[in-house]
N, C-alpha and C positions, 0 to 999 in steps of 0.2 A: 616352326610355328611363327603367326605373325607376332608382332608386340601389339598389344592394344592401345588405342588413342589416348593421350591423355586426358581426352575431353569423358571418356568412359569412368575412370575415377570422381570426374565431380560429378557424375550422374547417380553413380550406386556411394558415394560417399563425401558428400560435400562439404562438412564439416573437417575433416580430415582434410582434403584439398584444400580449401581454404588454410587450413592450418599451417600447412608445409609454404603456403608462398607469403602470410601476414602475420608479422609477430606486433600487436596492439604494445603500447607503453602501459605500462600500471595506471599513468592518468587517464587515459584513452577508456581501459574497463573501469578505473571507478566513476569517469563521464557516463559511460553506459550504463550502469546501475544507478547515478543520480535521474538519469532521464526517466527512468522505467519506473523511480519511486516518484517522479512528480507529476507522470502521466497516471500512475494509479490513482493519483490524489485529484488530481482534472476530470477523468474518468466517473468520478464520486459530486465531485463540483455541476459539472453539465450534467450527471445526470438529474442531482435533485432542484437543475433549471427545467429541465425535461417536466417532472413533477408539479412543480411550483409556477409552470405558467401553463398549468392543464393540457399538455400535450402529451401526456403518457398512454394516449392511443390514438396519437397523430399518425401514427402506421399501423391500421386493423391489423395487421396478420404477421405472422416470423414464419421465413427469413425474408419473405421481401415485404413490401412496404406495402402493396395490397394486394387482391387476387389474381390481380393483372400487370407489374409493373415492380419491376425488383425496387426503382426508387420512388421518390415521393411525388407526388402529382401537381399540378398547380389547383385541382380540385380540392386538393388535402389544405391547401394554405397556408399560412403561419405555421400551426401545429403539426402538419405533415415536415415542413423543414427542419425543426427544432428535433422532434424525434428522429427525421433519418440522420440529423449531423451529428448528433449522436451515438449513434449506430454507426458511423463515417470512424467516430473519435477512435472507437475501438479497436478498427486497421492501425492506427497511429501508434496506439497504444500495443497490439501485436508487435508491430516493427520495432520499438524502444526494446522489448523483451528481446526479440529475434539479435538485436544490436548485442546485449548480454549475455547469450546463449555464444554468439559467433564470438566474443569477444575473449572471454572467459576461457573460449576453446582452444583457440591461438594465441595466448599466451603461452608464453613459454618463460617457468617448466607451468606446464598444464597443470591448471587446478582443477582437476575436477570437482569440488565441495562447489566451487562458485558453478560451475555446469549444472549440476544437479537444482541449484537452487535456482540458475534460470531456468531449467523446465520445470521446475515447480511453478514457477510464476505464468506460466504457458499454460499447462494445466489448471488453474487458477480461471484464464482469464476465458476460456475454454466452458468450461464449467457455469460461471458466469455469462456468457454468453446465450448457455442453451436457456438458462433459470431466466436472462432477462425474456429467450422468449415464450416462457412457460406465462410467465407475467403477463406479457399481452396476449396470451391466448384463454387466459384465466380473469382476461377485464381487470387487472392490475386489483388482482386481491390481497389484500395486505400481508396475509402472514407470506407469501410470495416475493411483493416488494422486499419486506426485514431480512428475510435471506440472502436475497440483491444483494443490499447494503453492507450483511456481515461476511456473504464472501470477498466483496471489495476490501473490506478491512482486513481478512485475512491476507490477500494481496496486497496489503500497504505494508503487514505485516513481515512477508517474506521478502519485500521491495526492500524495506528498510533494513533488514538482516543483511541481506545482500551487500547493500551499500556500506555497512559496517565491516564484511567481510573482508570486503576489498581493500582496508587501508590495513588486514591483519593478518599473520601468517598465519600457517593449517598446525601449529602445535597444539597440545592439549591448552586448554583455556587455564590463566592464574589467577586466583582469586588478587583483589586488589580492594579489598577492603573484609572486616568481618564476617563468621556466616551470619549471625544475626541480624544484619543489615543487610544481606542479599537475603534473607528471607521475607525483611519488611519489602523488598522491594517486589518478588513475587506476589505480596499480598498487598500489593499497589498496583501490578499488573490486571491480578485477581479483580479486583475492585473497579479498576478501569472498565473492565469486558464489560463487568454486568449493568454500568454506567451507560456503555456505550449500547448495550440490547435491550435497557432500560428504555433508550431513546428511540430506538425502534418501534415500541410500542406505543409508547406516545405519536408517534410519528401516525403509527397504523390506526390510533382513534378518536385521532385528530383530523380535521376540517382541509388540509388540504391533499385531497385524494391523489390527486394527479389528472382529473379528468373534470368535464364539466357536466358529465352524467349522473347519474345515482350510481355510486360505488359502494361494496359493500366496506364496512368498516368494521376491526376488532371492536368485541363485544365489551371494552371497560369505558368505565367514566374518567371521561380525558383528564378531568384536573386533578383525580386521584393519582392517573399513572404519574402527569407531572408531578406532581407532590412526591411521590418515591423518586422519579427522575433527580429530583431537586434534592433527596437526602442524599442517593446514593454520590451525586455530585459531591456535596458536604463533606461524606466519607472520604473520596478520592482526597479532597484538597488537605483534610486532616492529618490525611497518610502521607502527602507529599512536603508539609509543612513538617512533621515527623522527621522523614526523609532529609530535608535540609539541614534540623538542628542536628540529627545524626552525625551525618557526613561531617561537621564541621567538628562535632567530639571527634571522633576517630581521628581526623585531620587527613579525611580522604584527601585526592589529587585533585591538583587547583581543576581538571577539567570536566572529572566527577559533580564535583560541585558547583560548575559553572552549567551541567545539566540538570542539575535541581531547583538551582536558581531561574532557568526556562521554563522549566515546568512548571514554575509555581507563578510565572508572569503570564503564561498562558492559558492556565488552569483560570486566573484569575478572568483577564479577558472572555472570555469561553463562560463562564459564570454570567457576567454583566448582559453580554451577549442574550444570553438564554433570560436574565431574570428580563430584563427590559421588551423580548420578544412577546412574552409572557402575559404582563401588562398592558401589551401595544395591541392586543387580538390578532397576532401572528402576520404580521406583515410578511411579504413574500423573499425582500431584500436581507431584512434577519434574520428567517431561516435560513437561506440558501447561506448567511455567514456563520449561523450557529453548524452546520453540515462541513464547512471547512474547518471550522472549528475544532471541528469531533476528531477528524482525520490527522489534524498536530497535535492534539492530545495526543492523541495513542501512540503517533511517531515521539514524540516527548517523552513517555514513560517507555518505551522502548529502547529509547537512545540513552536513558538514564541507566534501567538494567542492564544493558549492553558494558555499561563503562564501567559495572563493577567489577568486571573481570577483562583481562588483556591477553591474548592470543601474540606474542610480539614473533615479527617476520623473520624469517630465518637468514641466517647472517651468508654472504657471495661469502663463498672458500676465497682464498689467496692462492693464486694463479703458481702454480710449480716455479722455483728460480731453481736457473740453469745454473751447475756447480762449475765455481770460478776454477776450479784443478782440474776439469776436463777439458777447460775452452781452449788449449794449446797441445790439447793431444788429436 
């Protein structure tokens, strides 16, 4: 029989090929997993520029940009650019995942948890994808958009887990602080969500649609949703001000505490932000920084729950020594 080519292995299995000729450094994949959590968070950024300078049907159609023309036209102008680079970011943001996926994989010894959670993030962006262009096929109907926005989150989610991953070994997880204080902190998590789908909503019955059409809008009255927006804000910041005096009874780890003290500087900014946008009749510069806003919240109370428990890396065995009463036989 002949041998097959080697080039036949990276066809029917490239992952694996790859694997057998690149072994990444640990900094190498937790590089790779920081890129992919800060493209999720750009990905979120451009798109609510996309929104916010009425270009959210700068490309009538998905997947190309119009009937005739995978990209954007010089007829489309302005707004045709804004959406397809957009739509561009997306490749970018593919390839940071693709970078964690291959990276995770060729490590050696292979982790697969951090594998699994780069395809999760694939899947993720995937998914997102099809819903942005459910969106412009549905004239960027709101409850549509909020979905956008909350699967991104769920991807900043998983980006963020990841990158936490990486600096942690695959043992069972140690608690490092009380349960009663990892349960405030689920119920910090808890509270973040419905903050952040809070904001959705406003978002959705709120003035700036994303187009310069008549778009339909959610059926509440915008300064009602904000007023809940603005409690459930309240709540978060009460649970994480909680969260700080906690930490410091217990005498959690100086680095525990040093994410609660983040959280509670960015909760605050993230606050001023929103109340001053508020005020101002929604300038387009404030939201688009209340939107980044949203995205280090959540990575903030994620990085906080993450720290109450430690995963610590499994200790390199000691290499066999050669017994000194055999070296003369």
């Amino acid at each position: 029989m002949h041998k097959a080519p080697p080039t036949i292995g990276a066809v029917f299995n490239p992952f694996t090929y790859l694997a057998a000729r690149w072994t990444p450094s640990p900094r190498t994949v937790r590089r790779a997993a920081l890129a992919a959590l800060f493209m999720s968070v750009a990905i979120v950024v451009t798109g609510g520029a996309v929104r916010l300078t009425g270009s959210g049907l700068g490309c009538d159609t998905w997947p190309k940009c119009t009937d005739d023309s995978l990209i954007a036209t010089p007829a489309q102008g302005f707004h045709g650019a804004i959406e397809f680079g957009n739509r561009m970011l997306t490749y970018v943001l593919c390839a940071a995942v693709g970078w964690v996926i291959l990276a995770a994989r060729s490590a050696k010894p292979w982790r697969t948890v951090l594998t699994k959670l780069g395809w999760t993030q694939f899947v993720i962006v995937m998914a997102n994808a099809v819903l942005g262009g459910i969106t412009v096929v549905t004239g960027l109907n709101p409850y549509s958009v909020a979905g956008h926005f909350l699967l991104a989150t769920a991807l900043i989610t998983v980006t963020t887990v990841t990158w936490q991953r990486t600096a942690e070994g695959d043992t069972a997880p140690r608690p490092r602080v009380p349960g009663p204080v990892r349960k405030l902190s689920w119920a910090m998590l808890a509270a973040t969500f419905v903050l952040i789908a809070a904001g959705t909503v406003v978002t959705g019955s709120g003035p700036h649609a994303g187009d310069s059409s008549e778009i339909k809008r959610m059926p509440f009255d915008w300064e009602t949703t904000a007023h809940t927006h603005a409690a459930a804000a309240w709540l978060v910041c009460a649970l994480a001000v909680a969260m700080w005096l906690v930490l410091r009874v217990v005498d959690a780890p100086a680095d525990t505490r040093a994410r609660a003290r983040d959280l509670l500087i960015v909760l605050l900014a993230q606050g001023a932000v929103g109340y001053v946008q508020f005020f101002t009749e929604l300038p387009e510069v404030l939201v688009g920084a209340h939107m980044l806003g949203s995205c280090l919240v959540w990575i903030a109370v994620l990085r906080l729950a993450l720290s109450l428990r430690e995963r610590p890396a499994a200790q390199a065995e000691v290499p066999a020594q050669a017994d000194p009463r055999l070296a003369s036989v």
